[in-house]
VMD Tcl script that draws the C-alpha trace (Angstrom):
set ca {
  {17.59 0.13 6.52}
  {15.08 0.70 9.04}
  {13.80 3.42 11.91}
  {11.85 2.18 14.77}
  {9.35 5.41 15.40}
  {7.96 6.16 19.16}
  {4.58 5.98 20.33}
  {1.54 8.66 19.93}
  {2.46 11.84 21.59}
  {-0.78 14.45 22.62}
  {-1.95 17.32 20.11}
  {-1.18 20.83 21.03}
  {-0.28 24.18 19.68}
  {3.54 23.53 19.05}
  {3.00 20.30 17.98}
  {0.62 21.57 15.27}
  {3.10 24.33 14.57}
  {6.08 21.63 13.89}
  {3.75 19.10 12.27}
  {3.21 22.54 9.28}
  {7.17 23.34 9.87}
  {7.57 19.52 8.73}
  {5.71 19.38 6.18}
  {7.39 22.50 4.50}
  {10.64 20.87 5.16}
  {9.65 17.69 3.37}
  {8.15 19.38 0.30}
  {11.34 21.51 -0.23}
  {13.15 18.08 -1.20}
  {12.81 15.41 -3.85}
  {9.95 13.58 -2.98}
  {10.06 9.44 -3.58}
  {7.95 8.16 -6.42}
  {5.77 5.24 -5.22}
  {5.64 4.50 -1.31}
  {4.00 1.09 -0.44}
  {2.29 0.31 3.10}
  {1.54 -2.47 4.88}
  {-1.45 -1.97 6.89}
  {-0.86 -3.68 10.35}
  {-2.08 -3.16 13.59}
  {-6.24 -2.96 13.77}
  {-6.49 -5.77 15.96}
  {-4.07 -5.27 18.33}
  {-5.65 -1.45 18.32}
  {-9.02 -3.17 19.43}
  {-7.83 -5.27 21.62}
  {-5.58 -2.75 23.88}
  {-8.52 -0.18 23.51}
  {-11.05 -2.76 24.74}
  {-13.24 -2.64 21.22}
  {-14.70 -5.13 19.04}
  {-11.91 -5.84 16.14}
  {-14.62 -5.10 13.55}
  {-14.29 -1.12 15.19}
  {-9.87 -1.35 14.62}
  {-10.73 -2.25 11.43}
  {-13.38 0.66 10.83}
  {-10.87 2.94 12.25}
  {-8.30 1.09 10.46}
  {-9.85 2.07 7.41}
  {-10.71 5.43 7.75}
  {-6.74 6.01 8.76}
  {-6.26 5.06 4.83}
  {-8.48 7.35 3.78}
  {-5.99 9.93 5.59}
  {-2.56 7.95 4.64}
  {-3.97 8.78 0.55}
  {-4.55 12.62 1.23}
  {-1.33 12.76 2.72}
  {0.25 11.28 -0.17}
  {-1.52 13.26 -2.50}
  {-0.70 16.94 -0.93}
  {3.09 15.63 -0.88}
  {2.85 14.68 -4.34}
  {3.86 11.06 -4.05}
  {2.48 9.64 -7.83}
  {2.34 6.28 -6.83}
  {0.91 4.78 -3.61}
  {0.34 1.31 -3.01}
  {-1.63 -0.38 -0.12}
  {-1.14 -3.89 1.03}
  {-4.92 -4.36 2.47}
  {-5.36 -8.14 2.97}
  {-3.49 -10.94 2.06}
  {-4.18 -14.55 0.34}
  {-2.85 -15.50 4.16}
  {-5.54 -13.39 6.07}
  {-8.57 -15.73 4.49}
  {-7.54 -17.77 7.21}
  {-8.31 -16.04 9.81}
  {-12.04 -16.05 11.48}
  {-14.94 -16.24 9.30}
  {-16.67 -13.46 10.47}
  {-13.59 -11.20 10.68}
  {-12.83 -12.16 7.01}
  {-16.60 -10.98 6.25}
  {-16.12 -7.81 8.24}
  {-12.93 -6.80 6.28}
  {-14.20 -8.15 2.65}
  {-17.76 -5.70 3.37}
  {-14.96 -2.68 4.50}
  {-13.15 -3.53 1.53}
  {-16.39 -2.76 -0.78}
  {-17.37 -0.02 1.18}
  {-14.23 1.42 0.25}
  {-13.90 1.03 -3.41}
  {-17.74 2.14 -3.43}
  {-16.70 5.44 -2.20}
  {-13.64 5.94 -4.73}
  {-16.47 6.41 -7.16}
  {-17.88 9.65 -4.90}
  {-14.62 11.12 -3.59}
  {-13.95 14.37 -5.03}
  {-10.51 14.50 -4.44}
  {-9.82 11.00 -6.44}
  {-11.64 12.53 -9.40}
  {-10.32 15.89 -9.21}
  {-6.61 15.11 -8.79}
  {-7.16 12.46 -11.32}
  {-5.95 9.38 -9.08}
  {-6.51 5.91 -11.16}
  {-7.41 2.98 -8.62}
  {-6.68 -0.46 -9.20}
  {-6.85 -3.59 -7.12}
  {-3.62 -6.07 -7.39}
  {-4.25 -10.06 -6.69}
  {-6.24 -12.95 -6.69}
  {-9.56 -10.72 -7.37}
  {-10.99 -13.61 -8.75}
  {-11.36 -15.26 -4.93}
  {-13.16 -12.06 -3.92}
  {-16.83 -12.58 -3.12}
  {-18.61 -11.36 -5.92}
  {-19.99 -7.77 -4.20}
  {-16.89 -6.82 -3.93}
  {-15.38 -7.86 -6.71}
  {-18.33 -5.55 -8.42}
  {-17.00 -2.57 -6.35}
  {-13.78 -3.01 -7.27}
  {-14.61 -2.86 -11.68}
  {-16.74 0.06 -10.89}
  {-13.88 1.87 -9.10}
  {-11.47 1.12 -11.77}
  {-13.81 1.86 -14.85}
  {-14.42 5.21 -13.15}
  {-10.93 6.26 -12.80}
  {-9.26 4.58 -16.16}
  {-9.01 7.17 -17.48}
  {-6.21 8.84 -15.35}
  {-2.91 8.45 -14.94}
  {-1.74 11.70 -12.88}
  {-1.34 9.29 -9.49}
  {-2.12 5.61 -9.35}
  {-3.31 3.92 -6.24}
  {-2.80 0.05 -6.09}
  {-4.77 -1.80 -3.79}
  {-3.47 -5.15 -2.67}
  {-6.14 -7.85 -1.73}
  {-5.51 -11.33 -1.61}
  {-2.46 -10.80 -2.77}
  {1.00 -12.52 -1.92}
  {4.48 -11.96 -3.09}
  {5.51 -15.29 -3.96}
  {2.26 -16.10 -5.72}
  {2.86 -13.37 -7.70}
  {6.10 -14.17 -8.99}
  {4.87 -17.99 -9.46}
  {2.36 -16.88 -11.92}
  {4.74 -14.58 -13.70}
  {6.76 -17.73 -14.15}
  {3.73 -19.88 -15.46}
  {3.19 -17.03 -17.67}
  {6.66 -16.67 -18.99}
  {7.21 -20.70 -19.36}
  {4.01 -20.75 -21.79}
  {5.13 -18.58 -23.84}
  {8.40 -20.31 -23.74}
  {6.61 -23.52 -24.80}
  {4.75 -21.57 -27.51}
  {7.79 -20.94 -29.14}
  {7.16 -16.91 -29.12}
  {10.18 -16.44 -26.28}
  {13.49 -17.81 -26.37}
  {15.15 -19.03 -22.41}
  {17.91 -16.85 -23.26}
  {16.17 -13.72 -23.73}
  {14.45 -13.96 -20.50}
  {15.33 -10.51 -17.88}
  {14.42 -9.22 -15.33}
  {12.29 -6.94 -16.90}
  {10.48 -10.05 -18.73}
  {9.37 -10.89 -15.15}
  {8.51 -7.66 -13.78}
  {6.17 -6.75 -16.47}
  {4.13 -10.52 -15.73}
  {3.71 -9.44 -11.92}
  {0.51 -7.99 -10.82}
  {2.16 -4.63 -10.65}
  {3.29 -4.83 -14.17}
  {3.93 -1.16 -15.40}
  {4.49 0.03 -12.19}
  {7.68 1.59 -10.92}
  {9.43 -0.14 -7.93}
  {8.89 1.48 -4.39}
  {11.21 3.66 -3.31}
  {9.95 3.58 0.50}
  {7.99 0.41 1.68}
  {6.27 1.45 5.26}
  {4.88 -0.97 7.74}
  {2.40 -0.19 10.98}
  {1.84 -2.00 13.71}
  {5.32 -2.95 15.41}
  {6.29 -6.27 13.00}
  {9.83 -6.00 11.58}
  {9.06 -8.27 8.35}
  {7.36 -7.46 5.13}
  {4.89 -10.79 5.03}
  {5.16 -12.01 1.52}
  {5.17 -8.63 0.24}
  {6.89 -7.08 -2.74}
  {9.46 -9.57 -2.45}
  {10.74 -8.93 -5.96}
  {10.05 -5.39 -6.01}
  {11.45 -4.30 -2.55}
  {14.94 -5.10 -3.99}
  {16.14 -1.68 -3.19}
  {13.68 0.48 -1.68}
  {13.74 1.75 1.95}
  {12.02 -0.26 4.68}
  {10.55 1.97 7.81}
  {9.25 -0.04 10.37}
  {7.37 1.68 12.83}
  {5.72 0.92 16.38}
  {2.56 2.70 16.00}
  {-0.75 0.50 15.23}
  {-2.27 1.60 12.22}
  {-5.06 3.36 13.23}
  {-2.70 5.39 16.00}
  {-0.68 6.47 12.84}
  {-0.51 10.09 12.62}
  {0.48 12.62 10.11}
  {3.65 13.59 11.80}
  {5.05 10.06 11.78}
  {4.38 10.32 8.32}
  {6.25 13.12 7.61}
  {9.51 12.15 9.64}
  {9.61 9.08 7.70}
  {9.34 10.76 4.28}
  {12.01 12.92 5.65}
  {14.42 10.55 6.78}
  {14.11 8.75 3.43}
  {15.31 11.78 2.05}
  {18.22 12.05 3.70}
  {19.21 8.72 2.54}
  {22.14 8.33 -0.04}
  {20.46 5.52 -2.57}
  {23.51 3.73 -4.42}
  {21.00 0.66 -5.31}
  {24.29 -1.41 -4.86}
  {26.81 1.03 -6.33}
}
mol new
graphics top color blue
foreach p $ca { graphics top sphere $p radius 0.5 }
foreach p [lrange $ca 0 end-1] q [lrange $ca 1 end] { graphics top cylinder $p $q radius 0.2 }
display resetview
């Protein structure tokens, strides 16, 4: 299922008024467990606005600062953000520079933010880590060693990540042991494959989100998006707004979930 969401409308008084009505709305109802983004849309942001793309990217990333708080005050426990894919280190050098110095800028700050510590958020990034440059892939243990130790909410960070890798490696994984004798063919489930992917331990999304206009979820949960809700929306991320937030969250929970039933 999917809802296509309009464009930006201005701030003002009564919109401020039915952005709080909202939002009391949505936290009177069962709230979904783990929503999953895909962050799309900086570029095209630049480019209509007339910036640089390294400036839809800044603002890009400060608009997932936001997207966590808003998660957090609605509860959600899980949150999951697909930031760059194993895809994107094909685009421009310099733009793949740009986003890998955002990306440690970011983790360094998980380390500082009160509200991660307070509300006891544990951070963790989800993919090929090892093809990070080494910077960030220093930000990135010293984000995780400094939230370990939670497990009220869990934020997943995807980066240089892709679906079907994923679920290749689980395979290669499951096959060894296989070989080593310490798994049998027949005993092999689903859940033997789900706890091999990078988001092993992690529940399923319920509501998988995507910015930016694209209809698609680009090699992206593929395994785990087997029932969850799909919103795509035609708002660039960085012109995502609170509200649009809060009608999708709403309209998810007006959904009947039978999960095939």
């Amino acid at each position: 299922m999917s809802l296509i969401i309009g464009k930006n409308i201005l701030l003002s008084p009564i919109y401020r008024i039915y952005q709080r009505r909202l939002q009391e709305k949505v936290k009177d109802n069962a709230m979904p467990i783990h929503i999953a983004f895909i962050l799309d849309g900086n570029r095209r942001y630049a480019t209509r606005k007339g910036f640089d793309t390294f400036i839809g990217h800044q603002i890009g990333a400060k608009k997932v600062e936001e997207l966590i708080e808003w998660c957090l005050d609605l509860d959600i426990k899980v949150v999951t953000l697909y930031a760059f894919s194993i895809e994107n280190f094909q685009r421009p050098e310099e733009e793949v520079q740009d986003i890998m110095g955002l990306l440690k800028i970011q983790f360094e700050k998980v380390m500082t933010n009160r509200n991660i510590h307070r509300k006891k958020v544990r951070v963790k990034a989800l993919g090929r880590i090892d093809s990070l440059p080494d910077d960030v892939k220093t930000s990135i243990k010293k984000a995780e060693d400094s939230t370990k130790g939670y497990d009220k909410y869990f934020l997943n960070i995807c980066i240089a990540y892709g679906s079907r890798d994923e679920i290749i490696e689980a395979v290669r994984s499951i096959a060894q042991k296989v070989e080593e004798g310490r798994l049998l063919p027949q005993d092999i489930t689903l859940e033997t494959l789900r706890q091999y992917l990078f988001t092993g331990g992690v529940p399923d999304p319920d509501l998988i989100i995507r910015t930016g206009g694209e209809s698609r979820l680009s090699n992206f949960m593929l395994f785990q998006a087997a029932y969850a809700e799909l919103f795509f929306i035609d708002v660039y991320l960085p012109a995502f707004r609170k509200i649009d937030f809060l009608r999708i969250v709403r309209d998810y929970q007006k959904k009947e979930r039978r999960y095939g039933k």
